[in-house]
C-alpha positions in Angstrom: 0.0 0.0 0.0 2.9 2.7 0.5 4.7 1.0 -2.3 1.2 2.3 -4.5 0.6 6.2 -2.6 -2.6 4.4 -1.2 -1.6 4.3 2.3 -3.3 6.1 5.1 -2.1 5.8 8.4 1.4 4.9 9.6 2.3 1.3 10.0 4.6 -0.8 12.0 5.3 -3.9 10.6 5.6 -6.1 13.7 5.4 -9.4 12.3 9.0 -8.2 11.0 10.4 -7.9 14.3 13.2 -10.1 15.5 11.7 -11.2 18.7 8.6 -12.1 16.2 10.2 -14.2 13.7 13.6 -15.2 15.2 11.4 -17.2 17.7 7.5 -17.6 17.1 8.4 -18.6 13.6 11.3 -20.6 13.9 11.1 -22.1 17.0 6.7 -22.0 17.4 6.2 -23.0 13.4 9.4 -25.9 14.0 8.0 -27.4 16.7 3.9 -27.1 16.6 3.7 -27.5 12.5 5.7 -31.5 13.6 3.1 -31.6 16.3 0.2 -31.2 14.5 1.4 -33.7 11.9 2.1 -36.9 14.3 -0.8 -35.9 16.3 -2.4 -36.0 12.8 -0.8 -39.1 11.6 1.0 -41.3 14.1 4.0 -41.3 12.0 7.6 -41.9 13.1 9.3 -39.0 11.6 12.9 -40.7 12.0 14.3 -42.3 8.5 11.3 -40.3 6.6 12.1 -37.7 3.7 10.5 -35.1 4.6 10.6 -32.0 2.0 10.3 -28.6 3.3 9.1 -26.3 0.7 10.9 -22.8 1.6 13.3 -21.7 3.7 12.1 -18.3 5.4 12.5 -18.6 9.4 9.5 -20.9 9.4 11.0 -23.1 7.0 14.8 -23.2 9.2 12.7 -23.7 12.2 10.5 -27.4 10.5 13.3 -28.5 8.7 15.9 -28.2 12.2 13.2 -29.8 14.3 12.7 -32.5 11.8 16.0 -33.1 11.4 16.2 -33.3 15.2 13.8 -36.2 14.9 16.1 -38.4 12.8 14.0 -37.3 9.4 16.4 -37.1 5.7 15.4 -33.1 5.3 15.3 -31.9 1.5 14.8 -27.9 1.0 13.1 -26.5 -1.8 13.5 -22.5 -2.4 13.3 -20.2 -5.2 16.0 -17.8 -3.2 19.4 -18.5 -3.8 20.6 -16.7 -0.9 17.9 -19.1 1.2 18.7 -22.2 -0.9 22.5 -21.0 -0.1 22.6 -21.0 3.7 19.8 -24.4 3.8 22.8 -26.1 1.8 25.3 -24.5 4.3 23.3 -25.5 7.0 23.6 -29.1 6.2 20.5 -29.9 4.4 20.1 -31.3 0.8 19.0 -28.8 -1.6 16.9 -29.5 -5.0 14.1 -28.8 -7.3 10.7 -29.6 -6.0 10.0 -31.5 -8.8 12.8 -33.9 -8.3 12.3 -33.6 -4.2 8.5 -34.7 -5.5 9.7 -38.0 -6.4 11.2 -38.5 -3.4 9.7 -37.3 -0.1 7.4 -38.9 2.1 6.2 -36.2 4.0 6.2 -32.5 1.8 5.6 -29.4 4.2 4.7 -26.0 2.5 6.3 -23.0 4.6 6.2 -20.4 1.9 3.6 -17.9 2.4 2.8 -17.9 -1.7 0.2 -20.1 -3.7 0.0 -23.2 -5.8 3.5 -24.3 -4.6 2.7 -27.8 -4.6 0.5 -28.4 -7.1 -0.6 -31.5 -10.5 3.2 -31.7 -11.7 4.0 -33.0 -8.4 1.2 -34.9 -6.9 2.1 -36.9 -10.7 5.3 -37.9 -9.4 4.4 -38.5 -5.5 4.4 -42.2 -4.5 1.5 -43.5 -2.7 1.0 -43.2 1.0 2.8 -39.2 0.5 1.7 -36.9 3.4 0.9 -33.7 2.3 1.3 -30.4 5.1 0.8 -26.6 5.0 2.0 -24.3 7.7 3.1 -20.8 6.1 -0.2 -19.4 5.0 -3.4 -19.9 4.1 -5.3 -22.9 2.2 -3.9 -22.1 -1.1 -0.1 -23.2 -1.2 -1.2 -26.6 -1.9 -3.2 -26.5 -5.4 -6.4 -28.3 -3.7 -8.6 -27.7 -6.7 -6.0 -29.4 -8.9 -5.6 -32.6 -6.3 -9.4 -32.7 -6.2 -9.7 -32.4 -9.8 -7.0 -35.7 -10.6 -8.9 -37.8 -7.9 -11.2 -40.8 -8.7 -11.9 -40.8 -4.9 -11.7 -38.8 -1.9 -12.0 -39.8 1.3 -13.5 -37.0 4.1 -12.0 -38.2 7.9 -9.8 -41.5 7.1 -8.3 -40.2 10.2 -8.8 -36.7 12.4 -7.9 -34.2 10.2 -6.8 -36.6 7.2 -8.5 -37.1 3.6 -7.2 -39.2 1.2 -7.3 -39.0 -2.6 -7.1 -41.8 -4.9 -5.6 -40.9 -7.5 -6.6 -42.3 -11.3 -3.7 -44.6 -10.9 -4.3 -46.0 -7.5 -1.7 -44.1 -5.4 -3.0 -42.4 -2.3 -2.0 -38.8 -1.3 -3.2 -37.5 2.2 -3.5 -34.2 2.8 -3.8 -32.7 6.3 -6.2 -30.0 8.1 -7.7 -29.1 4.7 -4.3 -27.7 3.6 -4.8 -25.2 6.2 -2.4 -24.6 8.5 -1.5 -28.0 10.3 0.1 -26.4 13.3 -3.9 -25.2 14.3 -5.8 -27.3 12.1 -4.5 -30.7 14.0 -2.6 -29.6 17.1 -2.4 -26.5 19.3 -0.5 -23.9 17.6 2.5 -22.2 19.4 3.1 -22.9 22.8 2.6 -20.0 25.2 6.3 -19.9 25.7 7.0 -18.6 22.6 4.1 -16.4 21.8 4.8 -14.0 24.7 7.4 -12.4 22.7 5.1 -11.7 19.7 2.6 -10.7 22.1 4.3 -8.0 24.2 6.5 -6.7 20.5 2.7 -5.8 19.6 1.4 -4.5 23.0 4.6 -2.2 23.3 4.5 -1.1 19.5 0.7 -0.3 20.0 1.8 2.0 22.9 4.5 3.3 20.8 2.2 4.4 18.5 -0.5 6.3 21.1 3.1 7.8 22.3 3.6 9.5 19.2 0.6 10.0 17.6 0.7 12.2 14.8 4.6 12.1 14.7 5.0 9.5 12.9 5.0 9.6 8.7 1.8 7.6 6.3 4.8 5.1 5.7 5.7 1.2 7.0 8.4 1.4 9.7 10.2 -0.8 11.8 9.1 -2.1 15.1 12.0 0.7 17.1 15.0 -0.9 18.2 14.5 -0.2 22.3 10.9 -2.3 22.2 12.6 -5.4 20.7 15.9 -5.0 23.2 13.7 -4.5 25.8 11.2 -7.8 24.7 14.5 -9.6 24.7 15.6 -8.7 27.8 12.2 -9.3 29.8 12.3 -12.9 28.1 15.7 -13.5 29.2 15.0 -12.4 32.9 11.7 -14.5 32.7 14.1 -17.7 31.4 16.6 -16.3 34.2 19.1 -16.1 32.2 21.9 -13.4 32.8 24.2 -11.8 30.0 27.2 -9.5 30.2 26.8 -5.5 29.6 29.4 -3.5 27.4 32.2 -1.5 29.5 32.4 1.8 28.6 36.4 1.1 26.7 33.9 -1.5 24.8 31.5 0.8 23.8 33.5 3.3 22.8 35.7 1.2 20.5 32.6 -0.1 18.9 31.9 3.2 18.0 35.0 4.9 17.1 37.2 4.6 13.3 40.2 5.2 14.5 41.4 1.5 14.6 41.2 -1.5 12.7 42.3 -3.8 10.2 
């Protein structure tokens, strides 16, 4: 909306904020998005392929957690700085439709649409699980799986249909395509959401603060809210850190040395 002159108001962009996606997504979407699907399935995660389709910081945070449960992780991305750092971060790396041939389990964490959709369910093997957790109901091409079925089955299991493909193979899709994480389990666990949830509360009293200071443009959730957010989690955790000495700060500031 600022990009086309056609926003209003000023805007802070909280879900942007590093004590919003640093944690909530990677470590809320890693861990709830596997909960949902073995409370969903039943299925031992170690030994399976399991594809993760993006690699945003929901898609670091499913494919460390599967990984952490003894599961082969393949990354699919469309970034090459993303595909990069997944390689670099020990996971295989490939086109999805080549991944498509391969995984057991495929997990959309993209926030864009149609990202698995009939080229791939083509080359899926039967029994293929089939996940979303970055949007809404549309990065799995539902319409197109419904469309290549000879049979679907509502309920085989809570939160499980299955479609019969024209050749036999089953694919089973989860929640509805909707996001698995709420659809079969309990989202995030409070733990993590506090963060996200005081980011917002502060950035809303930021913004009564300085009403009518602030410019019709997106800005960034200011630097004090997030270091304070961090360091009420930390104290909450009771964690302790180190503080800067003054010599420290000042060096970190100055030009007058270095390489």
């Amino acid at each position: 909306m600022e990009r086309d002159g056609v926003l209003k108001i000023p805007v802070i962009a909280v879900n942007d904020a590093q004590t919003k996606h640093f944690f909530d997504n990677r470590y809320g979407t890693g861990q709830s998005t596997l909960d949902g699907i073995i409370r969903a399935t039943d299925i031992l995660l170690a030994g399976r392929r399991v594809v993760v389709c993006g690699y945003g910081w929901c898609g670091k945070g499913v494919a460390l957690r599967a990984r952490g449960l003894g599961a082969q992780v393949i990354v699919t991305e469309v970034n090459p700085i993303r595909a990069l750092e997944a390689a670099m971060d020990g996971f295989t790396v490939m086109p999805l439709l080549r991944a498509a041939e391969l995984g057991d389990v495929f997990i959309t964490v993209t926030g864009n649409v149609h990202v698995l959709r009939r080229e791939h369910f083509e080359r899926m093997h039967d029994g293929t699980l089939l996940a979303n957790s970055g949007h809404f109901d549309v990065e799995i091409d539902i319409p197109a799986l419904t469309e290549m079925a000879r049979e679907v089955h509502r309920q085989v299991h809570e939160h499980v249909d299955e479609y019969v493909l024209a050749d036999g193979r089953r694919l089973y899709l989860l929640g509805e395509g909707r996001l698995v994480n709420l659809a079969a389990a309990h989202g995030h666990p409070a733990s993590v959401m506090d963060m996200s949830f005081a980011t917002q509360a502060l950035t809303a009293e930021y913004c009564v603060r300085h009403r009518g200071k602030l410019d019709r443009r997106v800005h960034a959730v200011p630097a004090e809210i997030e270091d304070a957010v961090a360091r009420l989690k930390l104290a909450a955790m009771h964690i302790e850190i180190d503080s800067l000495s003054e010599e420290q700060a000042r060096y970190l500031s100055s030009w007058e040395q270095g390489t």
